[in-house]
C-alpha positions, 0 to 999 in steps of 0.5 A: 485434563488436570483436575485438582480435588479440595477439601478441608477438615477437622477432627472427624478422621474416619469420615476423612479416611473414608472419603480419601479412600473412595476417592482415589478408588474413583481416579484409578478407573477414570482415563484421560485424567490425572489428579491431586488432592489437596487438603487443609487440616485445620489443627487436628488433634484427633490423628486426622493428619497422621494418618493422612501423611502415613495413608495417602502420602500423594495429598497435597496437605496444608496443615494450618494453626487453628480457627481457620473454621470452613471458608478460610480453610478452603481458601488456603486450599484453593489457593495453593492448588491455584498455584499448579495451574489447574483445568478443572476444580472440584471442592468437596466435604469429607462428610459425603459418602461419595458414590463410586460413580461421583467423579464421572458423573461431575466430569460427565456433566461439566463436559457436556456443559462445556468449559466456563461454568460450574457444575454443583452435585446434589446429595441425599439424606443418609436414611432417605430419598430426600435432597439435603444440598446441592443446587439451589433455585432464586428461591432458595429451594433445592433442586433434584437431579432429574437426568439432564442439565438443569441451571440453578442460582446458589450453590452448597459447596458440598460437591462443586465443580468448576474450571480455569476460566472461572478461577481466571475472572474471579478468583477463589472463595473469599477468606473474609467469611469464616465458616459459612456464607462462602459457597453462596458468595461464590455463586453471586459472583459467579452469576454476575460475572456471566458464568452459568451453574448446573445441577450435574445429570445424578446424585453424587453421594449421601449427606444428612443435614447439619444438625441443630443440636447445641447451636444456637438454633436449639431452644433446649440451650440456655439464651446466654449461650445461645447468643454466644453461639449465634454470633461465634464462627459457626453462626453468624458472626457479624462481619461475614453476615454484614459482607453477605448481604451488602455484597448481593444485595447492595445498600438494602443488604444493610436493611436485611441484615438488621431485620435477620440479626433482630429477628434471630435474636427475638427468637432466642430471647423468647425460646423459640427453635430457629429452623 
């Protein structure tokens, strides 16, 4: 079975070292498999792709020009990968501390599932035994890996595994979106095309939740920034937030979307801390 392994990164070079090397640590004791990693640097300027290209000479690494941010990265990772004909895809983040039994507990769980499907693998905080991202119920609630299969609604892109057949009847992650929003968009499309998605059977590595800390969610920033960050790439910038609620929702999406972007705005402008 081919698979092929995503990723996408920027400036955080021992965190992509680390994650480069558990995974080909992974694929050398995993048979009946062959593998290729892809990865796109977005502009690193911090040696990241450097010593990719001196450490790991087998990844396939797209080098990009800057400001892709997330989604647009995976796709032009995605994409590429797409070319070569893959049986099974799994997108990861170069962030996770990846178990040394992550790879076959996703493969493990996509072949128990069987072939058209997506398999999402939850991850712990770093410190703590808490789910941080993984699989998601219609409520949004995150769901703990309990041993066995178990379906969920949305999906966090930090471990996922899916196959041809699903790249075949929808394609990759869309490039409209600029950092966030992808990895749900996916799901959707995903759940409306037929395709069910599972929590795999164990937790596959360790991931603290994205702090708050500068963004526009701090109230210890100024407001005037804090509007300029809610609306910049790693907010939610206007286009990509429109296109999410419009695409699952439908026309009261445009309702939604009003309400969060009012809302959101009322909470900076009286200093309050968005969680």
């Amino acid at each position: 079975m081919k698979v092929a392994v995503i990723f996408c990164c920027y400036n955080r070079k021992s965190m992509t070292k680390r994650c480069l090397e558990q995974l080909y640590e992974q694929t050398a004791g995993l048979e009946g498999y062959t593998f290729q990693v892809y990865v796109c640097d977005d502009h690193s300027d911090d040696g990241t792709t450097e010593m990719i290209e001196k450490d790991f000479p087998d990844v396939c690494l797209l080098k990009s020009g800057g400001n892709l941010y997330w989604c647009k990265s995976m796709h032009m990772a995605m994409n590429s990968a797409k070319e070569d004909d893959y049986d099974v895809y799994i997108m990861i983040n170069d962030d996770v501390d990846f178990d040394k039994c992550a790879l076959h507990i996703m493969l493990d769980s996509y072949n128990k599932a069987g072939a058209g499907c997506g398999i999402v693998g939850a991850v712990k905080a770093v410190s703590e035994e808490v789910c941080t991202y993984g699989g998601r119920n219609k409520d949004g609630k995150l769901i703990e890996p309990n041993g066995d299969l178990q379906e969920c609604e949305w999906t966090n892109w930090n471990c996922f595994l899916i196959d041809r057949t699903v790249v075949e009847k929808i394609g990759i992650i869309d490039d409209k979106y600029r950092h966030a929003w992808g990895d749900f968009d996916y799901s959707f499309r995903m759940r409306k095309a037929g395709f069910k998605i599972y929590v795999a059977a164990d937790y596959v590595g360790r991931c603290d939740v994205n702090s708050n800390k500068g963004s526009y969610k701090d109230q210890t920033v100024a407001k005037k920034i804090r509007l300029k960050k809610l609306f910049g790439p790693k907010g939610m910038p206007f286009g990509s937030y429109m296109r999410y609620h419009i695409r699952v929702f439908g026309k009261t999406g445009i309702l939604k979307y009003l309400y969060g972007y009012g809302s959101l705005i009322g909470y900076i402008l009286m200093g309050k801390e968005i969680r």
